[in-house]
N, C-alpha and C positions, 0 to 999 in steps of 0.2 A: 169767223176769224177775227173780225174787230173787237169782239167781245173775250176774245182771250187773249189778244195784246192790252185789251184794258184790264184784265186781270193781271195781269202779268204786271202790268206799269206801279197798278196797286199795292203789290206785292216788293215789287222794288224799292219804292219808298219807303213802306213800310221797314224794310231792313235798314236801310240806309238812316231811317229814324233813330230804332234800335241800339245800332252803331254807334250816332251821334251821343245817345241816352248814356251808353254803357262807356263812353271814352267821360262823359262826368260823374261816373261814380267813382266813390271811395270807398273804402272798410276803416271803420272806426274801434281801435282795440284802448288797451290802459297803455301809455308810455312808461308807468311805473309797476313793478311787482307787486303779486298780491299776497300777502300774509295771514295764515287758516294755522290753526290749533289744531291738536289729533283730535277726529269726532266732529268737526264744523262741518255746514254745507257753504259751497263758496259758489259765485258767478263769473266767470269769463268775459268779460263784454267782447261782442261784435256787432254794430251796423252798419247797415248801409246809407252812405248820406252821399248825395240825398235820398230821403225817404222811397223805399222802391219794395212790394211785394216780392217777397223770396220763396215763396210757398213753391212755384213753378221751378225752379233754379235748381243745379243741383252742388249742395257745400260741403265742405269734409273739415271735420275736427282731426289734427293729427299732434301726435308727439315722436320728433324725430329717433328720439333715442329709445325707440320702444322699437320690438318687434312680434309681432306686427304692428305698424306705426300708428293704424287709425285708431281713434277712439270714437268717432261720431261720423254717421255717411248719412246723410239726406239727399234722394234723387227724386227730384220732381214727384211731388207733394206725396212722398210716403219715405218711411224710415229705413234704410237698408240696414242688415244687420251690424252688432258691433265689433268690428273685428280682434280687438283683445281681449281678453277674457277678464283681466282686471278690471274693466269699467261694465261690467255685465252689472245691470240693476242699480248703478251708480251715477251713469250720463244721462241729461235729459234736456230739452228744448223746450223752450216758450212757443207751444206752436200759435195761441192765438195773436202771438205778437210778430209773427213770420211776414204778413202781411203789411205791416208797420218798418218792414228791411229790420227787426232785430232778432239774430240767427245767433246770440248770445249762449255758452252751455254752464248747466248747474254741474255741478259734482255733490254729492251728498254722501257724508261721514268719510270726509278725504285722513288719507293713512300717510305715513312717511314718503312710502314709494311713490305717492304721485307728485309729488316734487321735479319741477322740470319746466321747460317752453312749450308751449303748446300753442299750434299755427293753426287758424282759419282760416277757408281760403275757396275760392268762387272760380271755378276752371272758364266757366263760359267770359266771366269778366276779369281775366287771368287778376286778380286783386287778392292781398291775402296782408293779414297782422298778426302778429306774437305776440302773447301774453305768457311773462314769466312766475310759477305759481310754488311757494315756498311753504310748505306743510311743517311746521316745529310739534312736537313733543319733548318733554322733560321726566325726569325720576327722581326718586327719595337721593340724596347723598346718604353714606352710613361709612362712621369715621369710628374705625376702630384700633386697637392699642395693637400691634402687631409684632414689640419684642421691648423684653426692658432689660438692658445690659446694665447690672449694680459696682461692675467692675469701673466701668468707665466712667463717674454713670451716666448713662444717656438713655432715650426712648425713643422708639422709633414709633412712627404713627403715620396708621394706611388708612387714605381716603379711594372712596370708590361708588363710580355713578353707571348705570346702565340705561337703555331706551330715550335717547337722544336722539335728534334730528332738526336742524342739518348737525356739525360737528363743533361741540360746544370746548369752553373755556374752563380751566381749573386752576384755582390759584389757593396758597395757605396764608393767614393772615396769625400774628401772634396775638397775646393779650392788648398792646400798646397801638395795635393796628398796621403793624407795619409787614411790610410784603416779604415773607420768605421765599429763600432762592430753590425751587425742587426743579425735581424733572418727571415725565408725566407719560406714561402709556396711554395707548388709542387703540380700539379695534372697529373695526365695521363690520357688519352683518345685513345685507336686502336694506341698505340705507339706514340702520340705526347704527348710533354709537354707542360706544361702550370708553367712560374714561376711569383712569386710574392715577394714582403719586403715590409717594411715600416720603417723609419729611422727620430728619434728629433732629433732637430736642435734648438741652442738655440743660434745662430751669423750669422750672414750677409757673402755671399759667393755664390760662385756656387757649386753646388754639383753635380757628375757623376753617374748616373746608369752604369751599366756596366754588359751584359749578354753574355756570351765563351760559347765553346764546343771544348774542346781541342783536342779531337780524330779527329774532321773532321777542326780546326783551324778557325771555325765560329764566329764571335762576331759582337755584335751591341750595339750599347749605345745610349742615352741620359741624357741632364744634365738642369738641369732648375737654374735659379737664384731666390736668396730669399735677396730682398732689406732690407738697414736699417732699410728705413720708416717702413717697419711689427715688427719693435722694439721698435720703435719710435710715438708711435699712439697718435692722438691729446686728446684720451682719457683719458691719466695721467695726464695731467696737469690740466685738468677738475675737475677729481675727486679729484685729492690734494689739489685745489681751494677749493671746496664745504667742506672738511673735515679740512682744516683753520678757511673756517668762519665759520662753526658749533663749532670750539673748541673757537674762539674768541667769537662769542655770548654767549654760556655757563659761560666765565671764566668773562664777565661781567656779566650777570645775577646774580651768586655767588657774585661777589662783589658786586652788588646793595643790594644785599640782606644781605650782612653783614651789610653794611654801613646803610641800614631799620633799620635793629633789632639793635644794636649801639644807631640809632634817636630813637628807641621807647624807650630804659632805661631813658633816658631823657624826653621823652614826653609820658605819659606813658598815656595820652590821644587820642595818636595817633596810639593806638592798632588795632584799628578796620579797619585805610586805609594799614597797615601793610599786615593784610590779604589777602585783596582787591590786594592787589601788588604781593602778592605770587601767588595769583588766576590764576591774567593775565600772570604772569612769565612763569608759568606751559603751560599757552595757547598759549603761544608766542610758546613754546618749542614745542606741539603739530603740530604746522604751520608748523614749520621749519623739523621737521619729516617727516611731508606730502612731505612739495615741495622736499627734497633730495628724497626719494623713487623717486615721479613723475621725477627729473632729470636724474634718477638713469635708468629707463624705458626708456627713449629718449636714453640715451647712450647706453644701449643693444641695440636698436635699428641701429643706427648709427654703432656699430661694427659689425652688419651683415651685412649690406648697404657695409660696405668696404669689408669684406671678401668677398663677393661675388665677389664684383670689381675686387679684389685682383685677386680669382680664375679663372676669365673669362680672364685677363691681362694675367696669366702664359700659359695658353689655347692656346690662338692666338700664344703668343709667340713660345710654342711648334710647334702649326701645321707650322709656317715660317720655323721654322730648319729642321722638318721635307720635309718642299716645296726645301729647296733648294738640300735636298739628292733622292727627289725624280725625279728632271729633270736630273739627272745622272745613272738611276737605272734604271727605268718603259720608257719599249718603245713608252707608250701614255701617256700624262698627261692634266689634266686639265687646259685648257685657261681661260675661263671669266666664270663668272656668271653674269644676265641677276638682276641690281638691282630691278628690276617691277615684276621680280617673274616669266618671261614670257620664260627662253632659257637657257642653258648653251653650253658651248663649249671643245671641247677635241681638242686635237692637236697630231699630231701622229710624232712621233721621231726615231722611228726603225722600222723595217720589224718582222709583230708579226702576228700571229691569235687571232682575239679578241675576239671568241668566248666565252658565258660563262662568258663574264667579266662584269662588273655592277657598274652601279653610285648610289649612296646614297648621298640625301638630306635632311640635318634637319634643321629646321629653328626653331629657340626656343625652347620649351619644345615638340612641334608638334611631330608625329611617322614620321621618314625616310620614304622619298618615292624613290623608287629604280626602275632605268631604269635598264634594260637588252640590251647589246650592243651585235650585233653581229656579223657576219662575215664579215659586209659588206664593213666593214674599209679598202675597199682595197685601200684607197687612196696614191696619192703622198705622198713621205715626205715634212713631214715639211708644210703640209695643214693642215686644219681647218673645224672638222665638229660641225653644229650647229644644238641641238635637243630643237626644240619649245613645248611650251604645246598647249593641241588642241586647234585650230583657231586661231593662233597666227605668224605664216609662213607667212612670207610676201608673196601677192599670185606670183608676180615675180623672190622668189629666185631659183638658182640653186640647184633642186634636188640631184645633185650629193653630194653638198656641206650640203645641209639642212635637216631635218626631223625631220618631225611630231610625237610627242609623242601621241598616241591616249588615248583616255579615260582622259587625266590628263590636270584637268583646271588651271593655273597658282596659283603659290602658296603662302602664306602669306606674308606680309611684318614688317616692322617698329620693327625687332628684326634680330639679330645677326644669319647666315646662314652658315653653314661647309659642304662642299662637299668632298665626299670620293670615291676613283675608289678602285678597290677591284677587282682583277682577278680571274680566274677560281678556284684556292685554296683558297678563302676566305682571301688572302694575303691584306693588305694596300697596293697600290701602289704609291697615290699620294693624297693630302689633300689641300684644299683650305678655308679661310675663307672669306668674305663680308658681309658689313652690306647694309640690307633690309629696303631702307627710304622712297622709292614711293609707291603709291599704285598702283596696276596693271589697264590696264586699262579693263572695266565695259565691 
């Protein structure tokens, strides 16, 4: 019996130690948010101070606005599964540092959606901190001409950004720098944005798109040029031609016709070719009706011919500026296209997994045809791989260097061709245009 109120007394203290232990702990988080790029791996802090082995303990990583809210369960010294399926293969512990009270979680290749609070927290020593974690991504702007009224004249010019995160800023700047006044569409999708403006223009200059996110210090722009000539269309002087000599034939018609009716008070015999003169007057006038409509048709005509031009000119010029930020930025980019329809070629510039990633071909109005590239790019830098359409591989090229696209016969020509690579997020990475003037061969 003494010997188990001595255990017992042992035992008492011992909690009452505990107690004392567990009323001086804290949990040490960031008081400040933490800011990750799409594709980073980030760290959470959480310790224990004072310094206390956590391995025994049991703590839970949670984010409230998830459901299900956990993302990390540690129960006395093994891992319980992870309750979301978003953080399956992406959450992870320092377990040799458990023992040291740091019960801190990585995240590794964090995406938009994990943007959020996320609480640590020790039920045995009811203690818990928040750390707020802000995942930014950005995309290409592409600033295109989207209507040119020669009547008025004015231009209308549409900017537009996608795959943003958190919800970014857009603003238009003119040549001189100053801020014009637009208004701006938003949409959201699983936390990315998507923004949009459109901005007239009634003078010759260049103009800037311009799309920030000031939390994470992201921005990207583009600026397109809008020439005189779109002021200056040979179309005015046309029409202010045709609307001279319609008012000149009018103003002599009237006069002949004074100068008639004058001769008939005088000749009052000549009443009857009077008529006759008025007849044909009127028919002349009829003529001259017809043909301005009919030149009037030619000129609508003629001012779509050029807008079109117009839009296709601002087009290429785009996808160039964008060529020259995209051999700075994308570790693979597009070398040649193949003018017979028959090949194109990529060239590889940094050490990347190519996984996932894809070429898009449009040639005219035709549907995009899209390769799928894969991991096989393990080439050299700064080599050159070329994919054929079927039958089209010279039969002695080097396989390392070559291949065959299957299923895909060479593809149209004798119209204007855009090539687009596009990585595994559906990103822009690099843009090419060529004009398509051969026919492939039969």
């Amino acid at each position: 019996m003494k010997l188990s109120l001595g255990i017992l007394s042992v035992l008492v203290l011992w909690g009452l130690q505990q107690i004392q232990d567990c009323r001086g702990q804290a949990l040490i988080g960031s008081s400040l948010p933490i800011m990750a790029i799409v594709g980073d791996d980030v760290i959470l802090p959480c310790f224990l101070q004072p310094p206390r082995n956590a391995a025994a303990l049991t703590f839970e990583w949670t984010r409230p606005d998830l459901q299900p809210r956990f993302v990390f369960v540690w129960r006395q010294n093994e891992i319980r599964d992870i309750k979301n399926p978003q953080f399956v293969n992406r959450a992870f512990l320092f377990q040799d540092e458990l023992k040291h009270g740091n019960i801190s979680l990585k995240l590794t290749n964090v995406k938009p959606k994990d943007s959020g609070v996320y609480r640590c927290f020790i039920p045995a020593l009811e203690k818990e901190t928040s750390i707020k974690l802000t995942v930014g991504s950005s995309s290409p702007v592409v600033v295109s001409v989207a209507e040119v009224d020669v009547w008025g004249p004015r231009v209308v010019l549409h900017c537009a950004s996608g795959g943003w995160s958190p919800e970014p800023e857009l603003w238009w700047l003119d040549s001189e720098g100053r801020l014009l006044s637009v208004e701006r569409s938003v949409s959201v999708s699983d936390g990315v944005y998507e923004v949009s403006s459109r901005v007239t223009v009634k003078q010759s200059g260049t103009f800037n798109c311009t799309v920030t996110q000031s939390s994470t210090n992201l921005s990207e722009w583009s600026s397109v040029q809008v020439e005189d000539d779109v002021f200056r269309l040979k179309i005015f002087p046309l029409v202010l031609g045709l609307m001279i000599g319609l008012a000149v034939f009018a103003g002599v018609a009237v006069i002949s016709w004074i100068l008639f009716c004058i001769t008939k008070q005088k000749y009052s015999q000549q009443e009857s070719k009077c008529a006759d003169k008025a007849g044909e007057t009127s028919f002349q006038a009829h003529v001259l009706t017809y043909v301005f409509v009919f030149k009037k048709e030619d000129l609508q005509t003629q001012l779509s011919r050029l807008q079109q031009e117009f839009n296709l000119s601002e087009k290429v010029k785009n996808v160039k500026r964008k060529r020259e930020i995209s051999e700075t930025r994308s570790p693979l980019i597009i070398d040649h296209l193949d003018h017979c329809g028959r090949s194109f070629s990529v060239k590889k510039v940094k050490p990347w997994d190519f996984k996932d990633w894809s070429v898009h071909i449009e040639v005219g109005n035709d549907k995009a045809l899209i390769f799928k590239l894969e991991s096989f790019l393990t080439i050299k830098m700064d080599r050159i791989v070329t994919i054929w359409a079927e039958g089209c591989c010279p039969p002695d090229a080097d396989k390392r260097y070559n291949q065959e696209w299957k299923d895909q016969a060479p593809w149209n020509t004798g119209e204007i061709a855009f090539v687009s690579l596009y990585n595994e997020y559906n990103e822009l990475m690099d843009r090419i245009c060529e004009w398509m003037y051969f026919d492939p061969p039969i």
